[in-house]
N, C-alpha and C positions, 0 to 999 in steps of 0.2 A: 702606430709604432708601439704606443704603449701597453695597448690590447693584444701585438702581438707577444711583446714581455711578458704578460700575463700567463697567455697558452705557453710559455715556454716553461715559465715557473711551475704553473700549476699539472701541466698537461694537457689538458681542457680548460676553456674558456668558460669560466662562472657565469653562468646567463645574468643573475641578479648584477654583477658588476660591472657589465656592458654599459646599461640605463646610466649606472652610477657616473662613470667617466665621462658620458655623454653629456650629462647633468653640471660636472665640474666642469667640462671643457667650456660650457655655456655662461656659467659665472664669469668664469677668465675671461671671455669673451667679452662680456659685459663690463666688467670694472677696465678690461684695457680700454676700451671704449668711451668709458668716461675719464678715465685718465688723459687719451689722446683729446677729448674734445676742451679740457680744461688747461691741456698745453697748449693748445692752439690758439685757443680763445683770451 
C-alpha cells in the first residue's frame, strides 16, 4: 500500500526505496514483537 503511494507520488517506483521500506517494515516488525512478548510475559 505504501509502495503503491509511492509510484503514485513519484510516478515510478524508486528502486533505492523498495529495500528501504522493506528494511523499516522489519524493524516494526521486530519492536512490535518485543513489545507483544513483554505484555504477555
Amino acid at each position: 500500500m505504501l509502495i503503491k503511494y509511492l509510484k503514485d507520488e513519484r510516478g515510478v517506483a524508486d528502486p533505492e526505496i523498495a529495500p528501504l521500506i522493506l528494511f523499516i517494515c522489519l524493524i516494526l516488525i521486530s519492536i512490535a514483537n518485543k513489545i507483544f512478548n513483554f505484555a504477555t510475559n
